[in-house]
N, C-alpha and C positions, 0 to 999 in steps of 0.2 A: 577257152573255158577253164574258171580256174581249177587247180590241182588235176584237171582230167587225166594228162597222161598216169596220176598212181591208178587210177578206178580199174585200167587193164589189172594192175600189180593187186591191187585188192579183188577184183573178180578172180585172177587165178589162186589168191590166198583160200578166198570160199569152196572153191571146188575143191581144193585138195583136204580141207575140212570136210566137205560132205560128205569124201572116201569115194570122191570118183575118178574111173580112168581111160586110159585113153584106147583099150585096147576094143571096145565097139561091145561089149557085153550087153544082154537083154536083159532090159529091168520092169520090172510090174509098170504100168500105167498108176496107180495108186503108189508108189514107190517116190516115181518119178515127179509126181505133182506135189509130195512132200518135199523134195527137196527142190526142186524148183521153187516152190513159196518160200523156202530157206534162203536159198540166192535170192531174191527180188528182194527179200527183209531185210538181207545185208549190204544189197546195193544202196536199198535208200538210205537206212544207217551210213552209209559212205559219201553218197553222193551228194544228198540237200544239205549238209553243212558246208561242204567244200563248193556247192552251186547257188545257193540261194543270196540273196542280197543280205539280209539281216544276221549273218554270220552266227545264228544261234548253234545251242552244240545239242547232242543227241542227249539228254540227260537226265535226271529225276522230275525235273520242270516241264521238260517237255514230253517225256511219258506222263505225265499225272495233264495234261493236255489231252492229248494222243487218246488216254484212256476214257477222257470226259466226251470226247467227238465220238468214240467208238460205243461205248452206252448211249449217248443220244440217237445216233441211227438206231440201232439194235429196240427200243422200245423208249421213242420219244414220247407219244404219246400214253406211257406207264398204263397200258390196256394187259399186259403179258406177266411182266416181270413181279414177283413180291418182294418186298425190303431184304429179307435175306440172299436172295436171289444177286440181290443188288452185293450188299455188303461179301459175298463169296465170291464173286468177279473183281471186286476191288482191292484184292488180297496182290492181283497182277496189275495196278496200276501205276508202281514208280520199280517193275523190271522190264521193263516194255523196252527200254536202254540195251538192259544187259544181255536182254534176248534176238533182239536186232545183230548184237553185236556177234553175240558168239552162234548165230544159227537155229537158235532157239524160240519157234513161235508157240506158244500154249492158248491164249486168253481166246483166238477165233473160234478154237477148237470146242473150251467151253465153253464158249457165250453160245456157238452155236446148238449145242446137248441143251444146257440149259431153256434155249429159248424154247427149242424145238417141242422142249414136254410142257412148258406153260403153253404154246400154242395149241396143244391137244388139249389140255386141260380148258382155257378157254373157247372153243368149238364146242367142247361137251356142252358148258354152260350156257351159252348162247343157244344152244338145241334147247335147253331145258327150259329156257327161261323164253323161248317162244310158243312154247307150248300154254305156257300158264296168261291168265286174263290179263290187259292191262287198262287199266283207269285213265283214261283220256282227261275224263274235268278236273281227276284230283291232280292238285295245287302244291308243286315241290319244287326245287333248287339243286342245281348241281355245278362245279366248278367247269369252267369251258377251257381254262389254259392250264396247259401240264405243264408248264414252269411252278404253276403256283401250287402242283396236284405234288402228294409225297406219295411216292408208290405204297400200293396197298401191305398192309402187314399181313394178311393172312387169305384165303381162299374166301371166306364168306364178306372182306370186305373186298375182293373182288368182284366176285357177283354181283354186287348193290352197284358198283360202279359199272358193268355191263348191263345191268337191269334199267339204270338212267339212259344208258348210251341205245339201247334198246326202244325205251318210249321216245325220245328224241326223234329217232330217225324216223319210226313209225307216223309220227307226229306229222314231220314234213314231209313224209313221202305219200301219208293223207291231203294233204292240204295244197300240196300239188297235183294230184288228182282232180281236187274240187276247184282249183285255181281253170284245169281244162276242162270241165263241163262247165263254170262258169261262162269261160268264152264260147264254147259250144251254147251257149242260151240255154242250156238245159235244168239248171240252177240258178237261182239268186245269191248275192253277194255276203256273206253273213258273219260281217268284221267284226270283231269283240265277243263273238258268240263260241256258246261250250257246245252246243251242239253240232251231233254231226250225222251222219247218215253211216247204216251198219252196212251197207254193202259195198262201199266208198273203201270205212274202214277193214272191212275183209279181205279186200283188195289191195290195202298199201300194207298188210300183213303178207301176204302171197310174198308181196316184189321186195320189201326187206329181208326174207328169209330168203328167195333167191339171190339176192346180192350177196348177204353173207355167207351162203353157200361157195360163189364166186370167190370170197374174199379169201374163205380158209382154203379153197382149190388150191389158190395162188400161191399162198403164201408157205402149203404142202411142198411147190414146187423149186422155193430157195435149197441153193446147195452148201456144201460146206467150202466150197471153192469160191460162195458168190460172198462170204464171211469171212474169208483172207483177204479178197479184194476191196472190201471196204475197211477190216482193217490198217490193209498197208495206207487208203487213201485218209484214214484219221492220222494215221502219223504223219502224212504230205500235209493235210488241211492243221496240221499243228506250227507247221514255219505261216503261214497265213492263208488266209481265203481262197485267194488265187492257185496256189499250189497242190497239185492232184495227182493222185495215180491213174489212172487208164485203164485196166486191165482190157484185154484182147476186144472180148466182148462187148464192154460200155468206150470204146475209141469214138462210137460211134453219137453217145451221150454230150460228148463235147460239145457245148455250146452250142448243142441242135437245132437249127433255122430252118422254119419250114418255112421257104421261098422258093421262087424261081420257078423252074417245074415240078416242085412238090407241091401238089395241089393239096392244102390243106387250110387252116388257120392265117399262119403268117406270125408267127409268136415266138422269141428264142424264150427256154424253159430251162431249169435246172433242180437237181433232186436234193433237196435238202430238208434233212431230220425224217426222213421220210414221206416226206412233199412235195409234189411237184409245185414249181414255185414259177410264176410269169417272172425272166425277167426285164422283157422288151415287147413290143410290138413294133413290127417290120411298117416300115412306111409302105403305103401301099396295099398293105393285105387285105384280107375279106376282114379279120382283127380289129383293123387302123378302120376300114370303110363303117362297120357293123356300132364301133364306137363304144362298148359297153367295158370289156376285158379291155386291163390296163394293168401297168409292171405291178408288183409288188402281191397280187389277188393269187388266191393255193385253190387249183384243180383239186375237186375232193371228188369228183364222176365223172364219168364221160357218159353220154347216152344216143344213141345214131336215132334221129329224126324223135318218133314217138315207142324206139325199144327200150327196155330196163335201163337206167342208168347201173352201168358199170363204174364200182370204187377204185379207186385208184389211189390212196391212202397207202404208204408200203408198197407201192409198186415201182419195178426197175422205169428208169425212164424210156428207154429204149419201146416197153411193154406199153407204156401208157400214150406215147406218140402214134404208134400204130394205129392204138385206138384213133386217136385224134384226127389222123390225116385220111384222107379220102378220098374219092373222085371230086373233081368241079362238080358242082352244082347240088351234091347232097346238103344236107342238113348235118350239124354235128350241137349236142346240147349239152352244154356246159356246166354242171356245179359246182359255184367256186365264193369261197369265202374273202367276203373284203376284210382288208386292214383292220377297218371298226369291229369285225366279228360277224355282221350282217351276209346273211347266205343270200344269192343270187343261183338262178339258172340264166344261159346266156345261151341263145339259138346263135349259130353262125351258118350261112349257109359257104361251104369250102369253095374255094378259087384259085387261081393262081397269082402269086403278086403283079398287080397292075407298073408294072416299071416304071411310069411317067412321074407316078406316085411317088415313087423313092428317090427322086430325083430334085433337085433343086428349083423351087417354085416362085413366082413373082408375083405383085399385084402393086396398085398405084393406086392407095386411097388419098380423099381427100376431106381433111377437115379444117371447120375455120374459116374456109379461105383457101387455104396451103394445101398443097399437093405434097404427099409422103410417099416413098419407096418402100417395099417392104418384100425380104426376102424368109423363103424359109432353106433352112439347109436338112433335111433330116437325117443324115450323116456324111459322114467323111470319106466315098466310097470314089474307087477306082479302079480303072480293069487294070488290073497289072500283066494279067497272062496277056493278052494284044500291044501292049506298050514293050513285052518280051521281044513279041515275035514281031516286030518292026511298026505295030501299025498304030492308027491311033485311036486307043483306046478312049472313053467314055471317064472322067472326073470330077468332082466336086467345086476343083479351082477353075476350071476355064468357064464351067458352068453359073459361078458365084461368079464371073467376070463379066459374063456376058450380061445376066441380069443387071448387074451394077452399071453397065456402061447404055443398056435401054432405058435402065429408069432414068438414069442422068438426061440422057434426049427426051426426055418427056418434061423434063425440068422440076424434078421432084426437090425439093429445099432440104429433106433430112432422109435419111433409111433405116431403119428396124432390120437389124438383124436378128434369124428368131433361133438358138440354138437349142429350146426346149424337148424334151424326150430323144436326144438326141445323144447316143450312148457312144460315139466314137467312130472308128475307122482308120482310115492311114494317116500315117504322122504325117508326111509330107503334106499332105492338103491341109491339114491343121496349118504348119508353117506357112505356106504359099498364101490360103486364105486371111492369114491375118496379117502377112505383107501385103495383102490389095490396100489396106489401110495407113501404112505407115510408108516414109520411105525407103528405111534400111535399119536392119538392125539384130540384135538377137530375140527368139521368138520364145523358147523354151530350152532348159539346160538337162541334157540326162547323164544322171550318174550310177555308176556299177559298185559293186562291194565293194571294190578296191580302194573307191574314193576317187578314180579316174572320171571327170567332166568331161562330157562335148558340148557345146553349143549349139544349138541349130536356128541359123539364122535368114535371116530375108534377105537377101545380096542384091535383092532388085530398086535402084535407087529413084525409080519411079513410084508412083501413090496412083491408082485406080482410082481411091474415091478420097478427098479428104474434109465431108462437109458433118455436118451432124448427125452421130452414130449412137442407137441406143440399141444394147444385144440382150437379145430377151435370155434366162437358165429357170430352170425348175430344178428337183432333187434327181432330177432323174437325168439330165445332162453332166456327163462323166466323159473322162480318157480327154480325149480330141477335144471336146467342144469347150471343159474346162481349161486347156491349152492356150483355147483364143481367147474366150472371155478374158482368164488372169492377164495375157498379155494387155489386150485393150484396155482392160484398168490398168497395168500397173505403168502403160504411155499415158494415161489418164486420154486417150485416145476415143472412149463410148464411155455413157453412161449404163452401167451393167442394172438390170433388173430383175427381181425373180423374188424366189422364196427366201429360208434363213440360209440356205447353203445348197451348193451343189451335192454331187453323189461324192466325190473323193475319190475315184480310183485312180492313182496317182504313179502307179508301177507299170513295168513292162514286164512279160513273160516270155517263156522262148520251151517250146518241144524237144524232149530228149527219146530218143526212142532206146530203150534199157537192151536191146537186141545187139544193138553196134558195138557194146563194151564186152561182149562173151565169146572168148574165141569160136571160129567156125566150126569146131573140132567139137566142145562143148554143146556147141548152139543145139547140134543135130537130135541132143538126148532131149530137149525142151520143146514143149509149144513157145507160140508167142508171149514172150514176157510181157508186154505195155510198153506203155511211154510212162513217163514224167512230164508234170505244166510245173516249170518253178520261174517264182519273181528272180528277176537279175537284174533289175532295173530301176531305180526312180526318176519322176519327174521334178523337178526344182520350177517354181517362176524365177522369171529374170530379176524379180525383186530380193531371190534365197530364196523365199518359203517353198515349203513342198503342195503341191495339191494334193495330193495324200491326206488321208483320215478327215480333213479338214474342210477341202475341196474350196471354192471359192466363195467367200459370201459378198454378195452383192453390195452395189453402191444404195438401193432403193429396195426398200425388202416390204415385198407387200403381201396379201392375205393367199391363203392357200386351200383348198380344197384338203389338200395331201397333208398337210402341216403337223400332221399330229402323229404320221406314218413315221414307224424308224427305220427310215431309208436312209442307205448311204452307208460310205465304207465304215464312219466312225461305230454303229451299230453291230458291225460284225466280230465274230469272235475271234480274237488273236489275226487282226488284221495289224498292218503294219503303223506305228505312229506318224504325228507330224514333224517335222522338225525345220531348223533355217539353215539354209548352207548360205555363201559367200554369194551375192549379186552379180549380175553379169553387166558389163559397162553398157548403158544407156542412158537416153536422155528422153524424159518427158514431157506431152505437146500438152504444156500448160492452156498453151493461147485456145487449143482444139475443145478445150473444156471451161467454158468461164462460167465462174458462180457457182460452181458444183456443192457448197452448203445450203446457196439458195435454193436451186432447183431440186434439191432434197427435199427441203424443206415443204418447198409447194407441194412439191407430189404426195405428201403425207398431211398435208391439208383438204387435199382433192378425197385420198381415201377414204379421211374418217365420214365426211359427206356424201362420198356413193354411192347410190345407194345399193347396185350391182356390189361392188366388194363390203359391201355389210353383208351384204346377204350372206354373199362366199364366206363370209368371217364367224356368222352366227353359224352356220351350217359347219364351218370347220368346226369350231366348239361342240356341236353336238355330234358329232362324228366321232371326237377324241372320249367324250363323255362315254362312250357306246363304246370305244373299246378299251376303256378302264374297265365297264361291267362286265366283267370274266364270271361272276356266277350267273345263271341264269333262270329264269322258270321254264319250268316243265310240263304245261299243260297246254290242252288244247285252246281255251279264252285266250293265254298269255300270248302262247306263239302266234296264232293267227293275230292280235294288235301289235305286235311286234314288228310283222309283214306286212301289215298295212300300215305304222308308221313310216318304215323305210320308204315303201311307195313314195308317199306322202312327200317325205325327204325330195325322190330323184325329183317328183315334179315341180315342188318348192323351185329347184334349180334349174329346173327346165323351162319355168315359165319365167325365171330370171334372164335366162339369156334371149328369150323372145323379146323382152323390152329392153334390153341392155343397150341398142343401136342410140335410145333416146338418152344414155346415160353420158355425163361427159361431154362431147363436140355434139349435139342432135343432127348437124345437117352430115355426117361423115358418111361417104359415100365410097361405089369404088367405080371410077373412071369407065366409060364405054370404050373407050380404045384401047383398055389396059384388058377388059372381061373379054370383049367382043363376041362372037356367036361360038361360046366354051360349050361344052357336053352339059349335062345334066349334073354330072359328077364334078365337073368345075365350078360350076353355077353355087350348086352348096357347097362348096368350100368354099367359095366369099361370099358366099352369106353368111356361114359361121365366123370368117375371118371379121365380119362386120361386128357382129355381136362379141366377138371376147372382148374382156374387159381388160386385159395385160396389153394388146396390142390398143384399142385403144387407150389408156397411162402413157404407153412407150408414146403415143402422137403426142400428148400432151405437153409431154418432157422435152421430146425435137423440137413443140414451137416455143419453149422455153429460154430452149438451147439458140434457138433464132433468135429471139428475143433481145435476149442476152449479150448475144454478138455482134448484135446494130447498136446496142448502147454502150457498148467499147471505144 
């Protein structure tokens, strides 16, 4: 680890700064918890410049970072804070350095005072301003993104802004009401209408003030301890995205997977700006089954079956997982804001991940004429604890080998490999997986701050499969799966397909627990410090470029549902850039790819005529249009056609992929000896696999690629 051995010599430097010693003296618990946040301060000031990859230094640049991450948790959505407010915390944004340095934390202490009296102050007003009437039909506009919001200057342009925020919720929390007596028959449908019914509306009055009741409980019960720890993690999230503090209590926050036997969703989440944010769905889960929640969508409720939805806006994530996770077989109800801005509720009923699900899947369609292989990988996973302890465990590679080598005896002419929403896992299957396709060679290069390269290569000089290869990516295929793809392009080895680029996470990280570097002498006066997540790593392709920021952009870039989402590393704050290092020797299987301008070419012929990815294409446009409009109306006509457009929208798309089978190849079908007597649950998944419109292109492309290769 670099510099590590000083971190001992600097952690004993801070102790003797704090004025501690070694003779076992009783110190206050408030004593102790100050100067312990002193030591953690001054570890990181020591430690992420001497550990991190991008060699950045502790400095004016990166406090005035540091201090922009820390304002944005503290009051991202400017509901709390007034401009002065603002400008009097910013007085500590380029000492953030000096105070790290010498033991000195201030800024947690007053952001916390600070927030803590605008939060009483807004509770008052939110009492007050439920009390007084509100106009449902009258007709007003309010700003829906706090990027574009400047915090209020004064107390009564607060209020106006909690008074919107006020009928808003009112708003839908009516009209989700009458969405359920609708389906109860008890009601008719009354889309575009100002009307509404007072006992409805008396009623989503009740349950908004109970929520907000809820909300300020909560948010009473932040501490000034839970304000050091997300300070220290703005100074980690200032060397990049990846990089985080831990404290004791959120260890558990880490990259929380409700899988396995946590009977719940199946969703990994992360808290950011004060949001719970999707950023995966687990293959397999009730999530992946249910189909509705997808990465990138922000948890604003949770509500168990037909109870009050609980916000979860500002909530620890640990707090809001709870909620979430469940017995099998409950209900859990979701409010969650897409990309566009359009609000959804999402029923799941909780389960446990069906394992077969997450596992590597096959089918043998066929169109044309031609018989095609088609795998799905949904990530890179392997038991590594059984491959420990001698046995053998369960992997991604033997699993991608086996399918390869049944469709081959079925006599499949090309395979689809599909690495879509497929967000990573162990390096090694990345490697191994993308030696099934080549004979030998280097697969990906990683490099450390040093400047030191390895190579990781495929030594195996046998090929598994070496006939016509097209691998599906979306934005949301990152780590691993851009691994293979870049490789497979850069042997010109598959034809890559997908949207304008993958996700870009192009770095490695590695856990430090800050407890190892305190002598045991010391340790005894502390709680648990944390850990540290810091980047030490990047990925390089074989070609130099890094998949980093950039991630891979495809050979065939076709329409997207997502396309308009800013997903992907390049979108994040103070993420790491692209850059080209030096290539790794290889040779590319020209002959494996012929015409590849041509076979472009067609495939963006086929597009602009089908009429399945028009659809996708108009519907992405109107999706992007929808979350440009960040102001919104505020009334009951506007909101209720607003939610009957989107409707509208899903089933647009919905009833697109019911006739999507005839789009393309019409006779494409999926083999009886390939489906045979599947479940219920396998049955529709190749029926769905029938209708996508990317797996069928990918067919198109394979018989391209045949095509191609007999007139050679």
């Amino acid at each position: 680890m670099k510099n590590s051995k000083y971190l001992y010599v600097w952690v004993i430097q801070i102790l003797l700064i704090l004025g501690l010693n070694t003779l076992g003296l009783t110190q206050s618990l408030e004593e102790t918890d100050e100067k312990r946040n002193k030591l953690i301060g001054y570890m990181l000031s020591k430690q992420l410049p001497s550990l991190h990859f991008s060699d950045k230094a502790v400095d004016n640049e990166l406090s005035q970072a540091a201090f922009d991450l820390y304002l944005r948790q503290l009051d991202f959505q400017k509901r709390f804070l007034l401009q002065n407010d603002v400008e009097q915390l910013n007085a500590y944004a380029e000492l953030i350095d000096d105070n790290l340095s010498r033991g000195t934390i201030i800024l947690p202490k007053s952001g916390y005072d600070i927030l803590g009296a605008r939060i009483s102050q807004a509770e008052r007003i939110v009492k007050e301003l439920l009390l007084e009437p509100i106009d449902p039909k009258f007709y007003e506009t309010m700003e829906n993104d706090p990027e574009k919001l400047a915090y209020a200057p004064d107390e009564e342009a607060l209020r106006e802004r909690w008074r919107m925020i006020i009928k808003a919720q009112v708003i839908n929390r009516y009209l989700d009401l009458e969405e359920e007596q609708i389906q109860e028959g008890k009601i008719e449908q009354a889309a575009g209408s100002s009307e509404y019914q007072e006992d409805l509306w008396e009623e989503a009055l009740k349950r908004v003030e109970k929520r907000f009741t809820e909300f300020f409980d909560r948010l009473d019960q932040e501490t000034l301890q839970d304000h050091y720890d997300r300070y220290f993690n703005a100074v980690a999230r200032a060397f990049d995205p990846h990089t985080n503090y831990m404290a004791p209590s959120r260890k558990e926050d880490f990259d929380i997977q409700m899988r396995g036997s946590l009977e719940g969703i199946g969703a990994l989440l992360r808290e950011e700006d004060g949001f719970i944010k999707v950023v995966r769905i687990i293959p397999g889960s009730a999530s992946a089954r249910q189909g509705r929640l997808e990465a990138e969508d922000i948890i604003l409720a949770v509500g168990e079956s037909d109870d009050e939805p609980v916000e979860v806006t500002d909530m620890r994530l640990r707090d809001a997982v709870r909620l979430i996770r469940g017995p099998k077989g409950t209900e859990v109800r979701l409010t969650v804001r897409k990309p566009d801005g359009r609000k959804e509720i999402i029923p799941i009923v909780r389960d446990v991940v069906q394992i077969e699900e997450a596992f590597v899947k096959q089918a043998v369609l066929e169109a044309g004429g031609k018989q095609f292989g088609y795998i799905l990988v949904p990530s890179f996973y392997r038991d590594f604890e059984k491959t420990r302890n001698g046995g053998q465990g369960r992997n991604s590679t033997d699993d991608t080998r086996t399918a390869i080598v049944d469709l081959q005896a079925k006599g499949v002419e090309g395979i689809i490999l599909d690495l879509r929403n497929n967000g990573g896992g162990s390096l090694v299957d990345a490697v191994d997986i993308a030696g099934l396709f080549i004979e030998q060679g280097p697969v990906v290069q990683v490099k450390n701050s040093y400047g030191m390269k390895r190579v990781l290569e495929d030594t195996d000089y046998s090929t598994v499969y070496d006939g016509p290869l097209v691998v599906l990516v979306n934005q949301f295929s990152a780590s691993a799966s851009e691994i293979v793809a870049a490789a497979m392009q850069d042997y010109r080895r598959a034809v890559v397909v997908g949207g304008k680029h993958t996700h870009g996470k192009g770095t490695v990280q590695t856990i430090i627990d800050l407890n190892e570097n305190v002598p045991l002498l010391h340790l005894r006066r502390y709680e648990d410090l944390g850990a540290l997540k810091a980047t030490i790593q990047k990925f390089y392709r074989i070609d130099g470029g890094s998949t980093q920021y950039r991630g891979v952009e495809p050979d065939i870039v076709l329409p997207s549902l997502f396309q308009h989402l800013k997903s992907g590393e390049q979108y994040l704050d103070y993420s790491l850039p692209w850059d080209q290092d030096d290539p790794a020797d290889y040779e590319a299987y020209w002959d494996k790819l012929p015409q590849l301008d041509r076979i472009i070419a067609r495939s963006l012929e086929r597009s602009e005529v089908s009429e399945g990815l028009n659809l996708i294409r108009e519907e992405a446009k109107r999706a992007s249009e929808r979350s440009d409009q960040t102001v919104i109306p505020i009334d009951l006509a506007s909101i209720r056609a607003t939610r009957a457009e989107e409707e509208a929208a899903r089933e647009r798309v919905g009833a697109h992929y019911n006739v999507l089978e005839n789009d393309g190849d019409a006779d494409q079908e999926v083999l009886e000896d390939s489906a045979g007597d599947e479940s219920s649950d396998e049955s529709d998944w190749l029926e769905d696999l029938l209708k996508d419109p990317y797996v069928i292109e990918a067919e198109n492309i394979i018989n391209d690629l045949v095509t191609f290769s007999k007139e050679q």
